[in-house]
N, C-alpha and C positions, 0 to 999 in steps of 0.2 A: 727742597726739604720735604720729609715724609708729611704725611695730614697730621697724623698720630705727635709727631713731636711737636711739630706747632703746637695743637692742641696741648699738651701737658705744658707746655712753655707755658701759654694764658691760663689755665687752671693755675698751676705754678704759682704763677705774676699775682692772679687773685687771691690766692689764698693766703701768700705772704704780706702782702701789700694789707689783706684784710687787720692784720691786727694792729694797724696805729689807728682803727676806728670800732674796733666791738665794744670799747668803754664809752662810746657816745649815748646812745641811747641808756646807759646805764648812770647815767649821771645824778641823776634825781635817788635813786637807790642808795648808790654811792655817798652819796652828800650824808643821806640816814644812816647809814651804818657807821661811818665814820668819824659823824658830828661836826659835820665841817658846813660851809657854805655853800649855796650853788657857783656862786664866782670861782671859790676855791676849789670845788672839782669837779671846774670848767678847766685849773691849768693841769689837769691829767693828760688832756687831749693838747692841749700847746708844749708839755713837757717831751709828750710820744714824739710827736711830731721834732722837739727841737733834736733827736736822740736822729732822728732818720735823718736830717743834715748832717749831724754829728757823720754817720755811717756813709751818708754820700761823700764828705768830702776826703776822711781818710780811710774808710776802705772801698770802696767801688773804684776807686784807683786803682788797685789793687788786680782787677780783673784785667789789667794790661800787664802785671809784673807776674802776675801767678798763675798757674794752671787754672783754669775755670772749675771744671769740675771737684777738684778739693777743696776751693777757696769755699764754691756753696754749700759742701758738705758742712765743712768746721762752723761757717757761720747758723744754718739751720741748727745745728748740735748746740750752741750757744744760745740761740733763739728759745730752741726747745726746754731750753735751765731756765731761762729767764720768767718763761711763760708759767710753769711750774710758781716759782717763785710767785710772780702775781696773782694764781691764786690757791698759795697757801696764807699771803698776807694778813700780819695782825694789827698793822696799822696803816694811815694812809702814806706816811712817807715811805714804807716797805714800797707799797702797790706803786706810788710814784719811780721809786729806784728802777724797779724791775722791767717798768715801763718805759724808760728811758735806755735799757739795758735791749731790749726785746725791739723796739726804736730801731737803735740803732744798728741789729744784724738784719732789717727786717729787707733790708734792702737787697736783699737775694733778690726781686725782682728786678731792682735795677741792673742788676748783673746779666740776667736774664735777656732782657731786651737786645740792651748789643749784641749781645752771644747770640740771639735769631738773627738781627741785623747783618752779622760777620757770617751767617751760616745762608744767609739768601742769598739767591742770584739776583744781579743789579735791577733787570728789569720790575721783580718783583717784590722787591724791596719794602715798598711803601705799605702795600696792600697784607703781607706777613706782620710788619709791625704791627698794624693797623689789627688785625688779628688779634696778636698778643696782647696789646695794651686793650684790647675792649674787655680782654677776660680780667686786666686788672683793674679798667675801672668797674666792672661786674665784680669786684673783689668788695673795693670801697666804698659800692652802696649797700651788696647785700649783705655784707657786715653786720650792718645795724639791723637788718631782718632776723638775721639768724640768733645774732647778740640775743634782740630782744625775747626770742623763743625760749631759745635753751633759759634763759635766765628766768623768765616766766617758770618753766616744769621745772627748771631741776636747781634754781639758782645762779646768782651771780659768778662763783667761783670758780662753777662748772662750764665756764665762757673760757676762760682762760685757762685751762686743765685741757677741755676740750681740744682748742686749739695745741697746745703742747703736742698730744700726741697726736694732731693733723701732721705738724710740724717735724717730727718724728718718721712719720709714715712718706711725708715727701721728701726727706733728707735719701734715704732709702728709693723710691721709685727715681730722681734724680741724676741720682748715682748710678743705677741700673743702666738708664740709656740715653744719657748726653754721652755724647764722644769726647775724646782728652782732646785740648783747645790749646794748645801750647801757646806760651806767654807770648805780646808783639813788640816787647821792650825789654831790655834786661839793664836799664837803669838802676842805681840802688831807690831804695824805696821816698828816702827824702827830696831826690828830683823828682820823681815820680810826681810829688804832692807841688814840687815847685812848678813842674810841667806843665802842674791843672791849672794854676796860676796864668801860670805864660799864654796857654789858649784863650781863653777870654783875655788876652792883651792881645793875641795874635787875630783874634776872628773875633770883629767887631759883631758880628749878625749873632753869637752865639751867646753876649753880653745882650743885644736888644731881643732873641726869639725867649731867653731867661726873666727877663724884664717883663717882656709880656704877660708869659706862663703866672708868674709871681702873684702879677695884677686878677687876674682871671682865677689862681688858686682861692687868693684868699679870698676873693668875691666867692667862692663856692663852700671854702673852711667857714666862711661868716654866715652863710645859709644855714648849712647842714649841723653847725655847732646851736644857732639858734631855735631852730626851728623845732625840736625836742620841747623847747621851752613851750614855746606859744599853742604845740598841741596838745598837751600836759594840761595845759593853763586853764581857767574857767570859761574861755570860749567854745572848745573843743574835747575836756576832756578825756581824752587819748589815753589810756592804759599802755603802760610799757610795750608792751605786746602791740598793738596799734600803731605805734611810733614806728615799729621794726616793719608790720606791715606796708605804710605809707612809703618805706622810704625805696618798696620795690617797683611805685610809680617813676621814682628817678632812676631805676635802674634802665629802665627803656633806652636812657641817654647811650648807650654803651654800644646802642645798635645802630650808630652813626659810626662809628670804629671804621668798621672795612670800607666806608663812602672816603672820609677822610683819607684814609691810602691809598683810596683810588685817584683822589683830587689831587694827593701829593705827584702819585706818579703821573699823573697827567698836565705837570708844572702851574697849579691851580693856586699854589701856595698864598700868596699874597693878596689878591681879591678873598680867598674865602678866609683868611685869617680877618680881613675887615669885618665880611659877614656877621663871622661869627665873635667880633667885640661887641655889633649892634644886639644882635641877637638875645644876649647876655644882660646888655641895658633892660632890653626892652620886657626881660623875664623877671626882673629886678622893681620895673614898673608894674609888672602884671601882680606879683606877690605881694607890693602896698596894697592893691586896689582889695586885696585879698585876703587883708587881714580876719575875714567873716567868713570866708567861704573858701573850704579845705579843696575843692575841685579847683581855683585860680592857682592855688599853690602849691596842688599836685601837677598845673600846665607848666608853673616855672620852675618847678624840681626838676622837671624833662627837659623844656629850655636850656637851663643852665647847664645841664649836663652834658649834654651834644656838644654846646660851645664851647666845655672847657675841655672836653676829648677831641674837638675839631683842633682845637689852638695845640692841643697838644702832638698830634700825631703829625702835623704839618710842621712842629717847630721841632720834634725827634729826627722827621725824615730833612729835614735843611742839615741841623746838625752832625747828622751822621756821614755827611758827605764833605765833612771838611777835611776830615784826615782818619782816613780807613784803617790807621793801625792805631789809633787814640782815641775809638770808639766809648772804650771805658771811661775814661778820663773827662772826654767830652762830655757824655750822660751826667758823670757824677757831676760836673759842674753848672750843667742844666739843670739837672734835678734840686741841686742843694740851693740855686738862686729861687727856685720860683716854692721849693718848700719851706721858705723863710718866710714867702710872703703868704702861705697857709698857715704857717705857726701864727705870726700876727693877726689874718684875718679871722683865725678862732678866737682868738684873746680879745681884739678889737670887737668882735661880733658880741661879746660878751660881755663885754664891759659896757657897749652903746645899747646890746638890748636893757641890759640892768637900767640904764640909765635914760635913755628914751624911749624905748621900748622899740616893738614891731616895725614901727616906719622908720624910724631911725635905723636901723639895720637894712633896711629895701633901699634907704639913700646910699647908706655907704658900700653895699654890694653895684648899685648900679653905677657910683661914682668908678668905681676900681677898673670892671671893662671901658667909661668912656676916657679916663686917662690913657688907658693902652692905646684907643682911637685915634687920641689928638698924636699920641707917640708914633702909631704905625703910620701917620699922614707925613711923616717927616719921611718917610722915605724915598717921598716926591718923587713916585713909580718904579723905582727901582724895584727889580726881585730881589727877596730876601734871604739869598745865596750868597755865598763866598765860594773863591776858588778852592778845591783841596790843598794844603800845605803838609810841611814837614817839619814843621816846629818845633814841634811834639818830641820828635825823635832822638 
């Protein structure tokens, strides 16, 4: 694969991925303008989020039945209305609709990934993905950096205008120079969706590397949704703007990416998927201790995010090799399990900060990767591969 298209793939990845999180750091804002609660728009970001299952489960399907390159045209062209829509909003259930509308095409980057994965050569497989996904999760932190600027100078609405015509501008450069990807299934579209089913009956590891992901998402949806709060708060202080900058300390996480697809291609899979459950714990611990001091919980903003981009890139590169013509299908049903358990971990993070506060959130982010833990020990050393099959088909 050329340098160049890699690269726009992870630009790509981030910048679409970026809009189920520009409305975080905006929350507090948000709540004021619209005379709502902080709880209440806290479920802005659990709605976005439930709108990207929505779009993983029936359309990233979709990238095995359709032409690739027009499926991500149409859906960005949609993305780009929606985004419009949230911010010309004059109420909050508009901004909610629009956000669950923008949600759910946003998953052009899930589309994407395969589509690298289908386009690399086997040896280097891992280390490409590993690539792409860093630039998407470089998407999902620096979100809240950028969010928080523009919304500082120019306003909130200008976040999401903004991104429209990003949105716009990469429907366009996309189109330009991906190659036509001919469909690897000409099923009708409701086996299709029965299909994604059947996989996770047919490959049990894609049901447990989902399971993982989930645990590990929403331990990091439970961070990232809270954490706004507690620097906002009267210990800290943090201006909008401040919020956006701190969160480019987690972005460092993103540059464990290309290690991760190296470990995958170097069949590392399963010892560092343990690794990196502890690791998560133990960042989890670092950010209790830290409720006082912004430097402990700028170390676990990094922490966390390594290990939830380690757990991810080694549970892509397992998945992608169970059935080379079901790549889309695969993704969308990885993706939709473990972003349920991000939907939840934002909502749970918010409801137990409300309610317990800061430590209460440090327990339940570190409880989530030590479950994966006790779950990944069942594997009683097996690698966490399956053979390729034809199930799918």
């Amino acid at each position: 694969m050329p340098s160049r298209l890699v690269a726009l793939l992870a630009v790509a990845s981030g910048m679409t991925v970026a809009n189920l999180y520009y409305a975080q750091p905006l929350l507090s804002s948000l709540s004021s303008v619209f005379h709502t609660s902080t709880a209440t728009a806290g479920t802005l970001i659990t709605l976005t989020q439930v709108g990207y299952v929505i779009g993983m489960i029936f359309l990233v399907p979709l990238g095995d039945r359709l032409e690739k390159r027009n499926l991500i045209t149409v859906l960005l062209t949609v993305t780009t209305l929606a985004l419009v829509a949230a911010g010309l909003a004059t109420s909050f259930t508009m901004l909610l609709i629009a956000s669950l509308v923008s949600g759910a095409t946003s998953v052009v980057a899930q589309i994407l990934v395969p589509f690298a994965a289908s386009l690399a050569p086997d040896h280097a497989r891992g280390r490409i993905v590993g690539r792409v996904m860093s630039g998407l999760l470089a998407g999902i932190l620096l979100s809240r950096t950028l969010s928080s600027l523009v919304s500082d100078l120019a306003g909130w609405r200008v976040v999401f205008l903004g991104s429209a015509a990003l949105m716009a501008i990469l429907a366009v450069a996309l189109r330009t120079a991906l190659p036509q990807h001919a469909p690897t299934t000409t099923i009708p579209y409701h086996h299709v969706l029965r299909s994604t089913v059947q996989l996770v009956r047919t490959h049990p590891v894609l049901l447990r590397r989902g399971l993982y992901q989930a645990a590990m998402f929403g331990a990091f949806s439970a961070f990232w949704t809270t954490v706004s709060f507690v620097l906002t708060g009267p210990r800290f202080h943090y201006s909008p703007i401040g919020v956006g900058v701190f969160a480019l300390v987690g972005a460092a996480g993103a540059a464990i990416a290309p290690f991760a697809g190296h470990w995958a291609d170097r069949g590392l899979v399963r010892p560092m998927t343990g690794i990196a459950f502890v690791v998560a714990a133990l960042a989890f611990v670092i950010a209790g201790f830290g409720g006082h001091s912004v430097v402990l919980i700028g170390l676990a903003a990094i922490l966390i995010d390594m290990a939830v981009q380690t757990t991810l890139i080694l549970g892509q590169h397992t998945v992608y090799q169970l059935d080379p013509a079901a790549r889309a299908r695969l993704n969308s049903a990885f993706i939709a399990m473990f972003f349920v358990g991000g939907a939840v971990g934002s909502q749970l993070g918010s409801v137990v900060y409300h309610s317990g506060g800061w430590v209460a959130v440090t327990i339940l982010g570190a409880a989530l990767p030590v479950a994966a833990l006790l779950y990944w020990a069942t594997e009683r050393g097996q690698r966490a591969t399956a053979e390729p099959g034809n199930a799918s088909r």
